[in-house]
C-alpha angles and dihedrals in degrees: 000000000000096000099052093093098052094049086058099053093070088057083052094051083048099051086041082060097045090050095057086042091061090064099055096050092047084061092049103048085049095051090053092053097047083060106051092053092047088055092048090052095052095046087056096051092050086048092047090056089040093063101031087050113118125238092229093061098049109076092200084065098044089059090046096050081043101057101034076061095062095041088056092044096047088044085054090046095054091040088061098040117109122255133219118262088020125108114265138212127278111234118203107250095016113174107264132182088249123154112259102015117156105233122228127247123241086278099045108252113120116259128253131288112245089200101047147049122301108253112267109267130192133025094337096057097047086041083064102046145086144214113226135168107257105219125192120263117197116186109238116219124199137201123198116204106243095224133039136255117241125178145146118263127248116266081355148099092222128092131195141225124200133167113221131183123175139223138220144183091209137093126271101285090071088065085043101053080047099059099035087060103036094122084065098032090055086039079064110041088047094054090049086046101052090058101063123092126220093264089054089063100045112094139019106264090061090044087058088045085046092051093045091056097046084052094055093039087051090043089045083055088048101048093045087057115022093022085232133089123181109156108130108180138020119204127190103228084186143007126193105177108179 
């Protein structure tokens, strides 16, 4: 019984250990947390200036947006570039096989008079010209339907009667393709006519929206027939609305 108090002293030097132990892992527990918050702060602000970030300051963007630009503008390019087999346009003062023309030399000017004075050279000549933009011409061709187009109104007794004729920037087989398929082409234009009211067609405004519809309605004809449209206005000669 003597010997009880001395076997408890070594569990109170224990307890006297744990205790000193508790505040170092309370430190490091802390510390760890500190970092860790410290860590998370630092990746959200670089993922706050990452998204508010312009375009215009990242070069990586700039060559992207560069070069997405090129690629729409060489698409649209190709998109508008005439195709073979398919009706070009008419420049103004195209080459013909006319009577009388001057050739053209292997640049493209057109060659010397024989009969006349040589051009001016040197300094005079270029102090009396001037640079301007060359910008293409194309020769516009028109058709007028030889009869005109009578139909009721929408929702009305009356009926109207207008004259149309078209217009075009291409060359002749667009006329052709016009003529060639006038039954379907008047089909058309009857049945866009006979679904406008008497206030669709007051005003100018109305009259413009109606031409453009009869355009695309003649174009639709074309392209399902020739595969190529190319009728660019529509114009009314004449309009009898009773």
């Amino acid at each position: 019984m003597a010997n009880a108090p001395k076997a408890a002293a070594p569990k109170a030097e224990e307890g006297v250990v744990e205790k000193k132990k508790l505040p170092i892992v309370r430190i490091l527990v802390f510390l760890l947390v500190a970092i860790a918050l410290l860590g998370a702060g630092f990746g959200s602000a670089l993922l706050y200036a990452k998204l508010t970030s312009s375009a215009e300051e990242t070069p990586l963007a700039i060559i992207i947006e560069k070069k997405g630009d090129a690629e729409a503008k060489a698409a649209e390019a190709e998109a508008h570039a005439p195709k073979p087999g398919q009706p070009q346009k008419v420049k103004v003062g195209a080459p013909v096989s006319a009577e009388g023309e001057k050739p053209a030399d292997a640049h493209g000017a057109p060659a010397p008079d024989p009969h006349g004075e040589a051009p001016a050279e040197g300094h005079e000549a270029a102090a009396n010209t001037k640079n301007v933009p060359e910008e293409d011409k194309f020769v516009t061709s028109y058709y007028e339907f030889p009869t005109p187009f009578t139909t009721n109104l929408k929702n009305s007794r009356k009926f109207i009667q207008v004259g149309l004729g078209v217009a075009t920037q291409y060359d002749a087989t667009v006329m052709a393709n016009v003529k060639k398929h006038e039954l379907a082409i008047r089909s058309e234009i009857l049945a866009i006519l006979a679904e406008q009211t008497e206030q669709d067609l007051s005003g100018i405004a109305n009259r413009k929206r109606i031409q453009d519809l009869l355009r695309d309605g003649i174009n639709k004809v074309l392209m399902e027939m020739e595969r190529f449209g190319g009728i660019e206005n529509v114009f009314f000669t004449t309009m009898v609305m009773q």
